[in-house]
N, C-alpha and C positions, 0 to 999 in steps of 0.2 A: 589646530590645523594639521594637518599630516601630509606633513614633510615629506621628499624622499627618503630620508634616513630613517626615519620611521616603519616607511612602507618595505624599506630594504631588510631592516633589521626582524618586522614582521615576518616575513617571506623566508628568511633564513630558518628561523625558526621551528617554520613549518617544513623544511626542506630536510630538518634534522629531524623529524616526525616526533618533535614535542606537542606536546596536547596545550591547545588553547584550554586557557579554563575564562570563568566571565570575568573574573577581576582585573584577566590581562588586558593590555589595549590592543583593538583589532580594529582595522578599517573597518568606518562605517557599512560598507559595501558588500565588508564577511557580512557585519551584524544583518543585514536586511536580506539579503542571500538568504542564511540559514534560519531568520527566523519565516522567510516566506516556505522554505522546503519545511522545515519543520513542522509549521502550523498548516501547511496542504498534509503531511504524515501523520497531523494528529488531525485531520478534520476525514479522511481516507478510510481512518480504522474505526469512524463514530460511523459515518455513513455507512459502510460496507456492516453494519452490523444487520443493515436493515433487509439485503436481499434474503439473509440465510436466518434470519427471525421470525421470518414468514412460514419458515417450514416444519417449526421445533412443535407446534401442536400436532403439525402432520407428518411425523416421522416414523416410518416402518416398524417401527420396535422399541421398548427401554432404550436397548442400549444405545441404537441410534440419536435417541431425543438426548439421553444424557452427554454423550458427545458433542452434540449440536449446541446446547445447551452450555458448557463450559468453553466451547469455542467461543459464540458469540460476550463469554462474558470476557476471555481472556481481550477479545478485541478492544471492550471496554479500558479496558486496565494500560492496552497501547497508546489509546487513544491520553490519558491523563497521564503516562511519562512521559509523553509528548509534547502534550500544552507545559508539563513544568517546565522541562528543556528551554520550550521558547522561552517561559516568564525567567529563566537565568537571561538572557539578553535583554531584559528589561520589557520585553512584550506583555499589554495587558491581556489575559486570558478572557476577561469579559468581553474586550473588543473583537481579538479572534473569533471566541462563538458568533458575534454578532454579525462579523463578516461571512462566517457559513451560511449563518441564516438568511442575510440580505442575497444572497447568493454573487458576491461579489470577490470572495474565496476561492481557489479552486479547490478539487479532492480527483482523485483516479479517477479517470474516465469509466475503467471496469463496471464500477456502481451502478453504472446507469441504465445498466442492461438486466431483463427483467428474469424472474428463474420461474421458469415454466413445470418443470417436472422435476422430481424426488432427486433425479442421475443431476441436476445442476448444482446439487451441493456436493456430488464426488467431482464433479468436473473443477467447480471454484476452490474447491479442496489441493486438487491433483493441478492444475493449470494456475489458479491466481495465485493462491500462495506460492506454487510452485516457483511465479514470475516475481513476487514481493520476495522472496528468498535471496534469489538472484541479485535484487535491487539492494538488501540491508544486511546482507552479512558483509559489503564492500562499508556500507555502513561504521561496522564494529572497529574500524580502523579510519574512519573520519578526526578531521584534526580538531575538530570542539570537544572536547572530555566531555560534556555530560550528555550531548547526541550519543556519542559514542558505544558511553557505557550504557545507557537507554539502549542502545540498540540489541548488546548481548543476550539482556532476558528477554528481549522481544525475539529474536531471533530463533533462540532456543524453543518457545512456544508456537512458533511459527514451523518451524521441523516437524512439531508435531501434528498439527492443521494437514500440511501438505501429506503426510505419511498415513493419514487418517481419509483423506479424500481421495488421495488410492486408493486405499483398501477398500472406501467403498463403493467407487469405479469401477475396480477389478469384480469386487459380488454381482454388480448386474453383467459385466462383461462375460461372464463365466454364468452367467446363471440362465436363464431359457431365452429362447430369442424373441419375445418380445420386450424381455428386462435389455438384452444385449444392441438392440435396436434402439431403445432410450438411452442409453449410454454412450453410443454412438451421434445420436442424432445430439445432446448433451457437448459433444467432443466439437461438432462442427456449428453450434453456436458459440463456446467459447473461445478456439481457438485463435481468431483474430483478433478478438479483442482483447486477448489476451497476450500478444504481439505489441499488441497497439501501449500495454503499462507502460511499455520501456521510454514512450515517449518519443518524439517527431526523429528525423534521421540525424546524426550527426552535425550537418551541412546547413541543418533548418532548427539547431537547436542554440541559440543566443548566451545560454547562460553555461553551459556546458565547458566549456575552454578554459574561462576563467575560474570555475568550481574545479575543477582538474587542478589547475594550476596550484591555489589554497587547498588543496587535500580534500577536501570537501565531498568529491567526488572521487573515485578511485579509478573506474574504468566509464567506457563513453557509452551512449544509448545504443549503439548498434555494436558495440563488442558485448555488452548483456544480453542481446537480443540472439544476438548468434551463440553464446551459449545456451540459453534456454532452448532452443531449436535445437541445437546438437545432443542437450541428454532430452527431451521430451519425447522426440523421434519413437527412440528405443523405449521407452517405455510403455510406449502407445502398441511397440508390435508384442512384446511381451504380453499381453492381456489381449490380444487378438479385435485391435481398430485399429482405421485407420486413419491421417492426418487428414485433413480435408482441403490440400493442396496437388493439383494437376501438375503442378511445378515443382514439386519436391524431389530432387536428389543428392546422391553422395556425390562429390566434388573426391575426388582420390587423392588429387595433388596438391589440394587445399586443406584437406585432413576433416573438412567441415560439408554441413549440407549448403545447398542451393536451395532457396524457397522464393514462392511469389510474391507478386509488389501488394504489398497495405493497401487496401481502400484510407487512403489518407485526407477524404473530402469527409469521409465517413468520422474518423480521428477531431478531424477540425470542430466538424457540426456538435459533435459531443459534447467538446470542451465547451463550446459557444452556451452550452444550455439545452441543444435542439436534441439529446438523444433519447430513446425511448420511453426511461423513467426519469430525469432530471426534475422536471416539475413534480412528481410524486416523490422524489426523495426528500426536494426542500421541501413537502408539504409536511411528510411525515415527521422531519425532524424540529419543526418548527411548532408543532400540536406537541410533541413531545418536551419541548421547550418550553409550551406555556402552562402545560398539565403539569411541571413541575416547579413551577412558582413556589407552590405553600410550601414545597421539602425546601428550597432555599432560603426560603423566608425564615423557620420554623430552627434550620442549621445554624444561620446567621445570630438570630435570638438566643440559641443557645447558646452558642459563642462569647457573643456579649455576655449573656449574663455570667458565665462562667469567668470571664475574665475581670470583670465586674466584683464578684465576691472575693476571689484570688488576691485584688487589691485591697 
């Protein structure tokens, strides 16, 4: 049972910024917290492989396709430091997939929106990672040790995505104006929903306070949110676009921008399932699921038998 003194001595713990590791004892309530953010983190970077996979046969060039190419693999590689994380808190990894696949999991809302043209992989380059950046380098200082350090090498790979999808934002932004038109037009599909990563406002966010409170969290949805606005800004006018907000400006005495309210019915409908690709994401990932039976099958047997002779 957990006691106050428990809960007291937990808490202290963490207020010294000692790293939980899984052997310690932690309230149930971290346990199921971090394994539900975690297993949305590793179900985020399996699905999100599928918008930008679509385009690696159709990519402008070598080098393009090759960067596309080891992007979408690094995602892969988040994705399974992720699910190990959770299985340290005792999470079955079988069950998580299966809760993707039932679609009774969540993942980033981001995913669900569909990439139209070539400029949406410098956009999700320049803007989503730019907004996953934001969200896990606070990460790297979360109080579970193995979130944690998960997080470092993910992070690191992640610098490189976002510096990669500038660069190739800025080639169409800079290159003839009907490349600079797709890039633009690019800018103003993503960036709402790209607002929208950080998640519902402060006020409307449940788990938020008490994740702050356990380290869990470092800063709150609308303090990451207003930094990403405050460097995207500049970035957008250096490559010559612009934000696709009527309501944007500098605040002088706030240090920070002013921007407009979220379609937040829009936010909701997402999460609910309703948004534009949701049903083709679980389909995709669920065919992909079952088209790899025999490799599981086939791993498992080896396994055995391997372990099998060993004895």
């Amino acid at each position: 049972m957990e006691d106050e003194k428990h809960l007291e001595n937990f808490q202290n713990y963490v207020d010294a910024e000692k790293k939980i590791e899984p052997k310690d004892w932690m309230p149930e309530a971290y346990r199921k917290t971090l394994i539900r953010q975690i297993s949305q983190h590793a179900h985020s970077e399996v699905v999100g492989m599928l918008p930008e996979a679509n385009w690696i046969t159709r990519a402008p060039s070598l080098r393009r396709k090759v960067i596309l190419l080891a992007k979408v693999q690094d995602e892969a590689g988040h994705g399974l430091y992720l699910y190990s994380a959770a299985e340290t808190l005792g999470a079955d990894r079988q069950m998580l997939v299966e809760q993707l696949l039932d679609g009774t999991a969540k993942y980033s809302s981001i995913f669900n929106y569909p990439t139209v043209t070539w400029a949406d992989m410098g956009a999700i380059g320049w803007l989503v990672d730019g907004a996953a950046i934001m969200n896990q380098v606070m990460l790297t200082r979360t109080s579970y040790g193995p979130y944690a350090r998960a997080m470092v090498r993910i992070c690191k790979e992640e610098s490189f995505h976002q510096r990669q999808g500038y660069e190739a934002i800025t080639a169409l932004a800079q290159g003839s104006p009907e490349q600079k038109e797709m890039a633009q037009d690019a800018l103003n599909r993503w960036w709402w929903p790209s607002l929208m990563m950080f998640g519902p406002t402060d006020d409307n966010s449940p788990n938020s306070q008490q994740s702050m409170k356990w380290k869990i969290k470092r800063k709150s949805n609308d303090e990451l949110r207003q930094e990403f606005v405050d460097r995207t800004v500049g970035q957008a006018e250096a490559i010559g676009l612009t934000i696709p907000d009527p309501d944007l400006k500098w605040n002088e005495e706030t240090g920070h921008y002013e921007f407009g309210e979220i379609n937040w019915d829009e936010f909701y409908n997402v999460i609910k399932g309703n948004g534009p690709c949701n049903r083709e994401r679980l389909k995709a990932r669920n065919e992909a699921h079952d088209n790899g039976e025999w490799v599981r099958e086939a791993a498992n047997a080896y396994a055995k038998k391997k372990k099998s002779k060993a004895a």
